[in-house]
PyMOL CGO cylinders between C-alpha atoms (Angstrom):
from pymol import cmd
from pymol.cgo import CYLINDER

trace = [
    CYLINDER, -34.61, -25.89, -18.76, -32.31, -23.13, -19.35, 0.3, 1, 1, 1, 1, 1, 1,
    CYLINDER, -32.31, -23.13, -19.35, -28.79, -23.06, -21.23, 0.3, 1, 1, 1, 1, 1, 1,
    CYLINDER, -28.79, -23.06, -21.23, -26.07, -20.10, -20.77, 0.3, 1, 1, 1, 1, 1, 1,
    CYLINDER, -26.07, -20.10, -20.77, -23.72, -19.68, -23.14, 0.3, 1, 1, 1, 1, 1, 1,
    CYLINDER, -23.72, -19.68, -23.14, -20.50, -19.03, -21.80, 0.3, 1, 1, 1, 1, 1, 1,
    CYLINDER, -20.50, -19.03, -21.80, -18.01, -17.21, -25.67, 0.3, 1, 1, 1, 1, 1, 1,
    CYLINDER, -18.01, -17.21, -25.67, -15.44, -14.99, -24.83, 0.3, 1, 1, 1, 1, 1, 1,
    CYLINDER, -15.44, -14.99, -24.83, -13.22, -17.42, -22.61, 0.3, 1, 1, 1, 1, 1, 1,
    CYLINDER, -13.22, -17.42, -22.61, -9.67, -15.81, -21.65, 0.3, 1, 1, 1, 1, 1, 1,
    CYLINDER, -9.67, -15.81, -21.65, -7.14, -18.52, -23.20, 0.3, 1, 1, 1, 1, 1, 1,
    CYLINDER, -7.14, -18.52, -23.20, -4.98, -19.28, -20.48, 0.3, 1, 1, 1, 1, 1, 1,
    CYLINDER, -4.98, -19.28, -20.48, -6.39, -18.02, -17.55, 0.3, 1, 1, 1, 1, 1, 1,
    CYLINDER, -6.39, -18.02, -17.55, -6.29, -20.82, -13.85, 0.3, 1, 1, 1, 1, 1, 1,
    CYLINDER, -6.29, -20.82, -13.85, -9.60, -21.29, -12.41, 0.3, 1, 1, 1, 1, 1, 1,
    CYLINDER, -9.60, -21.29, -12.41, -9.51, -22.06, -8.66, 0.3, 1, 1, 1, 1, 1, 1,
    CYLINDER, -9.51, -22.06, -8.66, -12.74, -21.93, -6.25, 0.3, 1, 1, 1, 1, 1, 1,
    CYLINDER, -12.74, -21.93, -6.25, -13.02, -18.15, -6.01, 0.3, 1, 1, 1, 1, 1, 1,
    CYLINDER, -13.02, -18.15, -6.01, -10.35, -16.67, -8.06, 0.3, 1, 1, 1, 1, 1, 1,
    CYLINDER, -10.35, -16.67, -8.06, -9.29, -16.00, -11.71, 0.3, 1, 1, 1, 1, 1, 1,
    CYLINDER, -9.29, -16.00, -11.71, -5.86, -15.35, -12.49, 0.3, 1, 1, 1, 1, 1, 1,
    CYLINDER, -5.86, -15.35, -12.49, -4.70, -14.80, -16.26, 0.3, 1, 1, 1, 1, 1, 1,
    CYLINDER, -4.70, -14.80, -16.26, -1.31, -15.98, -17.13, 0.3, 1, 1, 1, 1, 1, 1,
    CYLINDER, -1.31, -15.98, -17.13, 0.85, -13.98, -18.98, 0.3, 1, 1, 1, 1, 1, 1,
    CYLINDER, 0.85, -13.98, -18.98, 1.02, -13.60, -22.56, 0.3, 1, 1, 1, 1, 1, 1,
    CYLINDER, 1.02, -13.60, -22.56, 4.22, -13.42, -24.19, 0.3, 1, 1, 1, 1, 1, 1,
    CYLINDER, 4.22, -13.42, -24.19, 4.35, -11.68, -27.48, 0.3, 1, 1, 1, 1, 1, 1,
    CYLINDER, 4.35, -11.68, -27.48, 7.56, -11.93, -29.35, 0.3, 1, 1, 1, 1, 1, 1,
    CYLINDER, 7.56, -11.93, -29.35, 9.24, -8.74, -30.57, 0.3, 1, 1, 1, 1, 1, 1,
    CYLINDER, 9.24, -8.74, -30.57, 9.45, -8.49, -34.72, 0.3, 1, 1, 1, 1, 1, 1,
    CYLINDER, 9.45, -8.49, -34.72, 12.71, -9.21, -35.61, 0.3, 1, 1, 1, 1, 1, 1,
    CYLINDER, 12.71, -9.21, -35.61, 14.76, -6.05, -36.76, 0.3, 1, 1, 1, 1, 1, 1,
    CYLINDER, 14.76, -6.05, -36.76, 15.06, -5.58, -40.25, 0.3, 1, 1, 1, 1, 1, 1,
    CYLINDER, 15.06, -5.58, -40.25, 18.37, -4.95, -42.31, 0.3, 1, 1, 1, 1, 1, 1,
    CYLINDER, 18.37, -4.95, -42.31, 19.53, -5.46, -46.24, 0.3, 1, 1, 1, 1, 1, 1,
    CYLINDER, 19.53, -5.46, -46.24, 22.48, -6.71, -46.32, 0.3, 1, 1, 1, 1, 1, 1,
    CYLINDER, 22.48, -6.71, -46.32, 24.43, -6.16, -49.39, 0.3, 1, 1, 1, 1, 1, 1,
    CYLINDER, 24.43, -6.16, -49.39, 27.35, -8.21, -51.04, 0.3, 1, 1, 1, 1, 1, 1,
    CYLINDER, 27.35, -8.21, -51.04, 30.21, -6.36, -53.16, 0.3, 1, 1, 1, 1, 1, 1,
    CYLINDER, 30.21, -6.36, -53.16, 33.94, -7.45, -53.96, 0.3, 1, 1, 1, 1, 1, 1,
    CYLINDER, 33.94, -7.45, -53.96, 35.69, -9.46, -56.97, 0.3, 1, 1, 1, 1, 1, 1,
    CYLINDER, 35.69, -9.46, -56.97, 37.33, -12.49, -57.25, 0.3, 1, 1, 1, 1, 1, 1,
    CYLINDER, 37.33, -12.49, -57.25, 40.47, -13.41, -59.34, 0.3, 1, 1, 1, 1, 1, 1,
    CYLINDER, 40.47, -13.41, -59.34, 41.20, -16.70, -60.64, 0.3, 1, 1, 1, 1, 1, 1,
    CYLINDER, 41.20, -16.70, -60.64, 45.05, -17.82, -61.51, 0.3, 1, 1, 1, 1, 1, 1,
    CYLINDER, 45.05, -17.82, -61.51, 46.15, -21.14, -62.37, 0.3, 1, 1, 1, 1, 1, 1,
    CYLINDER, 46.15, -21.14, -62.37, 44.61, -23.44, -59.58, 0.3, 1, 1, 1, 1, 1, 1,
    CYLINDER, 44.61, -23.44, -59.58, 44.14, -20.51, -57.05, 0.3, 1, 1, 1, 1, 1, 1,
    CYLINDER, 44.14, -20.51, -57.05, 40.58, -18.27, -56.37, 0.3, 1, 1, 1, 1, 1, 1,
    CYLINDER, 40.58, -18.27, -56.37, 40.91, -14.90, -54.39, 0.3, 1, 1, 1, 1, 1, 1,
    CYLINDER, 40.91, -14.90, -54.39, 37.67, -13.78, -53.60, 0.3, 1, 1, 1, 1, 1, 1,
    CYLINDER, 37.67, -13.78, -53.60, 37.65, -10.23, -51.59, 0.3, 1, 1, 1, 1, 1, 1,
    CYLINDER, 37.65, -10.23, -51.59, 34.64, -9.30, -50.51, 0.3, 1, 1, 1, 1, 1, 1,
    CYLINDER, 34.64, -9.30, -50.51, 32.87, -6.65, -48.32, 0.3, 1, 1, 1, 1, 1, 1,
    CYLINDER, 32.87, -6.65, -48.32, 29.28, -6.54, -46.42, 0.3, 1, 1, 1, 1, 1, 1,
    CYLINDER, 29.28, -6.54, -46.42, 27.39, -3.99, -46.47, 0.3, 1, 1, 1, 1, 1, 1,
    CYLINDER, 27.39, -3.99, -46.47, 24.16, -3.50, -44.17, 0.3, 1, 1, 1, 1, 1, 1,
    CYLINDER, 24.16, -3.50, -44.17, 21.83, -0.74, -45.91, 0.3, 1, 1, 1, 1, 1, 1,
    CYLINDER, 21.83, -0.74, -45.91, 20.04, -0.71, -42.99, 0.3, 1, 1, 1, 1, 1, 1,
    CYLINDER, 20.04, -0.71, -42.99, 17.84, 0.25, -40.93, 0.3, 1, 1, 1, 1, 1, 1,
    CYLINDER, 17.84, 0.25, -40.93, 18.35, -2.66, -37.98, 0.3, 1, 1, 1, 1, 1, 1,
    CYLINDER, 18.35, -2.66, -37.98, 21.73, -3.67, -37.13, 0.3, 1, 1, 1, 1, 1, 1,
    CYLINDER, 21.73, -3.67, -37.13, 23.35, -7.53, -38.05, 0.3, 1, 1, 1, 1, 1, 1,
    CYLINDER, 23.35, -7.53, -38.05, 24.63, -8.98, -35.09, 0.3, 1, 1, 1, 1, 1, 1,
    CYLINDER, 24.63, -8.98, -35.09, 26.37, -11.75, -37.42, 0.3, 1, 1, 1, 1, 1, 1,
    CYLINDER, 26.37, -11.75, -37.42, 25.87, -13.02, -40.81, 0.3, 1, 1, 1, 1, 1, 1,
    CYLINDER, 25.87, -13.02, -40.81, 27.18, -15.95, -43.13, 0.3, 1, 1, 1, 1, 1, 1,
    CYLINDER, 27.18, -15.95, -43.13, 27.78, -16.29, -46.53, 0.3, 1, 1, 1, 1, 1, 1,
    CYLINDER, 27.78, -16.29, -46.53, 28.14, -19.12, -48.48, 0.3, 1, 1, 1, 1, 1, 1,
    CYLINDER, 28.14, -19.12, -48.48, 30.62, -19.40, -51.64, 0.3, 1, 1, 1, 1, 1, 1,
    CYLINDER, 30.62, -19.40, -51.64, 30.60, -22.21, -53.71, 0.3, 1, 1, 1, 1, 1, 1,
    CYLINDER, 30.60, -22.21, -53.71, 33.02, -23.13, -56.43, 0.3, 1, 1, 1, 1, 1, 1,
    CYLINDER, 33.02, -23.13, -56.43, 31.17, -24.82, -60.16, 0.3, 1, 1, 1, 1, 1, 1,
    CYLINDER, 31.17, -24.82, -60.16, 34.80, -26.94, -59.68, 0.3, 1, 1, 1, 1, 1, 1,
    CYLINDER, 34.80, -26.94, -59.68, 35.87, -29.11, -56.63, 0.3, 1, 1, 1, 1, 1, 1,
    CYLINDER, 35.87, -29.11, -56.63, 38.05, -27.37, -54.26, 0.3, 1, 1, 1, 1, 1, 1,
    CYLINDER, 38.05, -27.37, -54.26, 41.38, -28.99, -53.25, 0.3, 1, 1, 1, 1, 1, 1,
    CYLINDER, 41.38, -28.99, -53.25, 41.54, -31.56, -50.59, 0.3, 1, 1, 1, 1, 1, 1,
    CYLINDER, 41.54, -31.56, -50.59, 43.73, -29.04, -48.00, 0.3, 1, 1, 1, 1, 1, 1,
    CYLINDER, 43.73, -29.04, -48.00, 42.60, -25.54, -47.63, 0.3, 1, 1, 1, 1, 1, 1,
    CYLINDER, 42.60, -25.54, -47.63, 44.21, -23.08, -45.47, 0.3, 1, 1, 1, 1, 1, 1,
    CYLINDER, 44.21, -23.08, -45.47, 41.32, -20.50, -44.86, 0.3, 1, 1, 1, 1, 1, 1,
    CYLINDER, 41.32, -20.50, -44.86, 41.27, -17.20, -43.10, 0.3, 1, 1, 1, 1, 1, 1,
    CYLINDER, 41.27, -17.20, -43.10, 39.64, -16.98, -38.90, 0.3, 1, 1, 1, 1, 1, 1,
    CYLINDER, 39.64, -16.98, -38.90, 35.59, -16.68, -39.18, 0.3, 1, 1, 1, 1, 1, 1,
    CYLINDER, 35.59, -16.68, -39.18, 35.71, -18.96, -42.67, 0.3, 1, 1, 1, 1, 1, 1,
    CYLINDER, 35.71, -18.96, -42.67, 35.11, -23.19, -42.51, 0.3, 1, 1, 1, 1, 1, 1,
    CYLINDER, 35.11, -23.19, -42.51, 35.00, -25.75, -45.26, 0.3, 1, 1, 1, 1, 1, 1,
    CYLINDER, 35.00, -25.75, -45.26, 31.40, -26.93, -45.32, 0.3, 1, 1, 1, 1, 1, 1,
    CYLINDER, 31.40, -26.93, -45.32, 31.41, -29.75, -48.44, 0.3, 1, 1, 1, 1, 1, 1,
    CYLINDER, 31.41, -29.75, -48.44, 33.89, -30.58, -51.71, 0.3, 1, 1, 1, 1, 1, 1,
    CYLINDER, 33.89, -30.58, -51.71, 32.85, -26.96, -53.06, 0.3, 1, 1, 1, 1, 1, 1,
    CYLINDER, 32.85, -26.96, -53.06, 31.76, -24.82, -50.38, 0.3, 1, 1, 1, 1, 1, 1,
    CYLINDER, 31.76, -24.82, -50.38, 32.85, -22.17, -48.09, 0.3, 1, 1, 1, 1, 1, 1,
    CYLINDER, 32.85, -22.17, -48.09, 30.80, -20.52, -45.06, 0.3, 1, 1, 1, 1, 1, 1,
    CYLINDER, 30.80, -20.52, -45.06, 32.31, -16.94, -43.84, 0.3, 1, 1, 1, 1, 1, 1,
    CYLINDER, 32.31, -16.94, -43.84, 30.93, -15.32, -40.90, 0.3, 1, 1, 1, 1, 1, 1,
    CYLINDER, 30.93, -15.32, -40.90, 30.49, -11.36, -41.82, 0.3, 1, 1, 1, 1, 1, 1,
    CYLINDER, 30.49, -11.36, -41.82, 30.86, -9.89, -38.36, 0.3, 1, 1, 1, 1, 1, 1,
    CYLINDER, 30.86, -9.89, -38.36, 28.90, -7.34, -36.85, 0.3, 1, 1, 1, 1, 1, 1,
    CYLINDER, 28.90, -7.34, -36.85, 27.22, -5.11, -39.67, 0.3, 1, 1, 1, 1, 1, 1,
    CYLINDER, 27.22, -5.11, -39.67, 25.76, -1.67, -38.25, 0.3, 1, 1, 1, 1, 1, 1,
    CYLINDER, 25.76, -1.67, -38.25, 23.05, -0.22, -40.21, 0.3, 1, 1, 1, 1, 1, 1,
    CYLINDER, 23.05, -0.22, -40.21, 24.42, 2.00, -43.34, 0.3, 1, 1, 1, 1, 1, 1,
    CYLINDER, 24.42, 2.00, -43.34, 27.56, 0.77, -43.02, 0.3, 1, 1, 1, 1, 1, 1,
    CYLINDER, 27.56, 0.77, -43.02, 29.68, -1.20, -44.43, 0.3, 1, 1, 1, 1, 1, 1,
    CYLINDER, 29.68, -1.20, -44.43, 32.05, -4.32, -42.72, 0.3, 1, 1, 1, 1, 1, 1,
    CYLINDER, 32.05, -4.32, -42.72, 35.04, -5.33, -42.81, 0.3, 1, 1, 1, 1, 1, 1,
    CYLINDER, 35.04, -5.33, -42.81, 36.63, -7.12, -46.04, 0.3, 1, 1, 1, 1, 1, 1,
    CYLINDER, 36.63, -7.12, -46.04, 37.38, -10.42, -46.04, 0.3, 1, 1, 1, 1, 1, 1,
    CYLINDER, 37.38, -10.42, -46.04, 39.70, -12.60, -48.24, 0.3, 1, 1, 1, 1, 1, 1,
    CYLINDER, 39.70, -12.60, -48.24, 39.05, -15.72, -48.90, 0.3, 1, 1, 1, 1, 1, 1,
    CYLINDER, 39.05, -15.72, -48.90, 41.93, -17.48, -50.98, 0.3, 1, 1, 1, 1, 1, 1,
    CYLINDER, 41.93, -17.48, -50.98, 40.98, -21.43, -51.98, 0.3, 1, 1, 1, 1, 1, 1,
    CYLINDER, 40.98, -21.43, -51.98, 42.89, -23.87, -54.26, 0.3, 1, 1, 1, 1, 1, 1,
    CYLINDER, 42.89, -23.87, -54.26, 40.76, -25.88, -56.94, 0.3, 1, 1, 1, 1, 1, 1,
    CYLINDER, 40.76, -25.88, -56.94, 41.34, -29.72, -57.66, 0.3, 1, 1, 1, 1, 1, 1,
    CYLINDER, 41.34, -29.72, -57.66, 42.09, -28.71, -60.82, 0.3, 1, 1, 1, 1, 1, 1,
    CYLINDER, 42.09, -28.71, -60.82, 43.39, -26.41, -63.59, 0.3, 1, 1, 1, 1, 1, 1,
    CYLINDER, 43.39, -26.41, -63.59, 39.59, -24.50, -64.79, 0.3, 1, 1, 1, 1, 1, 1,
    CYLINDER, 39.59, -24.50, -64.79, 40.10, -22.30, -67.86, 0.3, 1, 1, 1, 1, 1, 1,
    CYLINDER, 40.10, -22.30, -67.86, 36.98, -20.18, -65.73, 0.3, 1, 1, 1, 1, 1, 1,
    CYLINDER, 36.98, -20.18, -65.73, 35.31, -21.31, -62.52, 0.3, 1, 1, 1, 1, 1, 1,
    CYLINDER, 35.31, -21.31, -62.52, 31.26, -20.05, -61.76, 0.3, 1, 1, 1, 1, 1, 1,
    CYLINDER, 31.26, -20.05, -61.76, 31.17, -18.64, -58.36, 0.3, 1, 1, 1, 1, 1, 1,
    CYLINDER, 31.17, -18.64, -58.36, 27.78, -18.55, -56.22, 0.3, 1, 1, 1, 1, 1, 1,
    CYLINDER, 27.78, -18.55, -56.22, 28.04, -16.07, -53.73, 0.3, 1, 1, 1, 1, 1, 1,
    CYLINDER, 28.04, -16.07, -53.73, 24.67, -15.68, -51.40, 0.3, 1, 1, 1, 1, 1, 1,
    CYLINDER, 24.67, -15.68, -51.40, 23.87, -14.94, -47.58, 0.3, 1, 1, 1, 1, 1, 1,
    CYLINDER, 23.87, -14.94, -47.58, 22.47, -18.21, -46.17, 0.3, 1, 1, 1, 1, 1, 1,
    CYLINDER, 22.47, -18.21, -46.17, 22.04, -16.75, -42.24, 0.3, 1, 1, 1, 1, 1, 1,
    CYLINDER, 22.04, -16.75, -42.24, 21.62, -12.93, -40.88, 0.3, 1, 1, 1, 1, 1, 1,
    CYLINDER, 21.62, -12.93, -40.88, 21.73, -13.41, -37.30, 0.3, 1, 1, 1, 1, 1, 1,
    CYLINDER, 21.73, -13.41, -37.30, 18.41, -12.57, -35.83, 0.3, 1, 1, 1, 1, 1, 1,
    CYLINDER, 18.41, -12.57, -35.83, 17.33, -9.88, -38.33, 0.3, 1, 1, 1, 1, 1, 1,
    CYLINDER, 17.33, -9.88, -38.33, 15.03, -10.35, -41.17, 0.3, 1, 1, 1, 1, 1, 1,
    CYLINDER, 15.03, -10.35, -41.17, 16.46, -9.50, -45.10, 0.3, 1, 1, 1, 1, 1, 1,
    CYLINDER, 16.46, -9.50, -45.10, 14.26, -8.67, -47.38, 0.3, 1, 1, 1, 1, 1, 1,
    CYLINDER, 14.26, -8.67, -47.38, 15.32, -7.50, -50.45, 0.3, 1, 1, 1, 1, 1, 1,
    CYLINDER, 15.32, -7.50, -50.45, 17.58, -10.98, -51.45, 0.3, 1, 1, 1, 1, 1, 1,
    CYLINDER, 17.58, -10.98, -51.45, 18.56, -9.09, -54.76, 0.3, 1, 1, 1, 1, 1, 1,
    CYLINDER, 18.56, -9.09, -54.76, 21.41, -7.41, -53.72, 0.3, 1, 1, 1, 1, 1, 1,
    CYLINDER, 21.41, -7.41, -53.72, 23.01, -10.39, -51.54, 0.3, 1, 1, 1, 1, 1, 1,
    CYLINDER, 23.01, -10.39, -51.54, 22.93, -13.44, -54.47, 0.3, 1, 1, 1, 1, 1, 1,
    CYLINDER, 22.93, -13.44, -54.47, 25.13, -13.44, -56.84, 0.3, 1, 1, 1, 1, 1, 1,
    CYLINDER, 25.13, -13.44, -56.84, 26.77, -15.63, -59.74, 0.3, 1, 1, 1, 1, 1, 1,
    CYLINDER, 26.77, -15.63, -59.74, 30.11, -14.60, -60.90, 0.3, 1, 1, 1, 1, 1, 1,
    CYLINDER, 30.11, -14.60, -60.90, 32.03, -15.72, -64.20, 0.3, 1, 1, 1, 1, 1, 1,
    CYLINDER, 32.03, -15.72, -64.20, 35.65, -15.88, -63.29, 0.3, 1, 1, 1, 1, 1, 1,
    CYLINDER, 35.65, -15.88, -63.29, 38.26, -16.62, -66.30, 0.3, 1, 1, 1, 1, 1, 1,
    CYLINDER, 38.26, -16.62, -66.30, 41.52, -18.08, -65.65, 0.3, 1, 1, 1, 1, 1, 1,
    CYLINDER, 41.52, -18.08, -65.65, 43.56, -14.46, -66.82, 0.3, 1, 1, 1, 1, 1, 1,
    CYLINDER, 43.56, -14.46, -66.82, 44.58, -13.28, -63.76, 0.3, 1, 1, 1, 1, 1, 1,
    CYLINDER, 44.58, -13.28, -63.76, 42.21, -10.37, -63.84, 0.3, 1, 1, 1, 1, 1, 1,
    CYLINDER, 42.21, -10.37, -63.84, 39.87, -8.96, -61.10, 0.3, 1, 1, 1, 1, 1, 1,
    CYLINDER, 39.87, -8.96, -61.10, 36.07, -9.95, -61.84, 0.3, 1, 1, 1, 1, 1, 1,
    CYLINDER, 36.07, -9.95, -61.84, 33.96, -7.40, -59.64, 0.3, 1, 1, 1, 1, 1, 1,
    CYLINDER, 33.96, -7.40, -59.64, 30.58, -8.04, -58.21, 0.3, 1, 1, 1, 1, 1, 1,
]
cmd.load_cgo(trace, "trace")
């Protein structure tokens, strides 16, 4: 008695009496890729934080959107009155939405003013991109950052 040995099967092909037909094999583009970059400063005074702060995109894809995340070492107020793109997310948080960010350019500035719960002599301030759209990042070292910001008054740049 003889065996054949059918290897080499298409995946996904429809067998019907007399015909073959091979479906259609999607394969997903790569997702573009883009580093985008986080500069600005942020000034504490008395119970009030105002963090300005620009995106950059060093390239090469374009961002379609981004978001980035700040969040306070203090509790933030109860009422916040927080600029178009921005939202609340928890006691200490803030989500921004960058905007479109073309490749080797830089977007628009944002400020975010916040009040604090309370009077801080200096307030720790995570900044860090938690979302870029549909484009992969992959240098993270240039859009994390932990800022030190004393009660003086005085610009802290990042």
């Amino acid at each position: 008695m003889r065996t054949w040995v059918l290897s080499g099967v298409c995946a996904g092909a429809v067998l019907a009496p007399g015909t073959a037909v091979a479906a259609p094999v999607r394969v997903a583009a790569p997702a573009p890729a883009a580093d985008v970059a986080l500069h600005g400063s942020a000034v504490l005074d008395a119970d009030r934080v105002e963090v300005r702060l620009t995106p950059s995109n060093e390239g090469p894809g374009a961002v379609t959107d981004a978001t980035v995340r700040l969040r306070w070492s203090v509790a933030l107020a109860g009422r916040q009155e927080l600029p178009a793109g921005c939202l609340r997310a928890d006691e200490r948080t803030v989500l921004c939405a960058t905007g479109e960010l073309a490749a080797d350019a830089a977007g628009e500035q944002r400020t975010v003013p916040v009040r604090l719960a309370e009077l801080p002599a200096e307030v720790t301030l995570d900044i860090d991109l938690v979302w870029v759209g549909s484009a992969v990042d992959a240098n993270r070292a240039n859009d994390r950052l932990t800022v030190s910001v004393l009660a003086t008054g005085d610009p802290y740049v990042f």
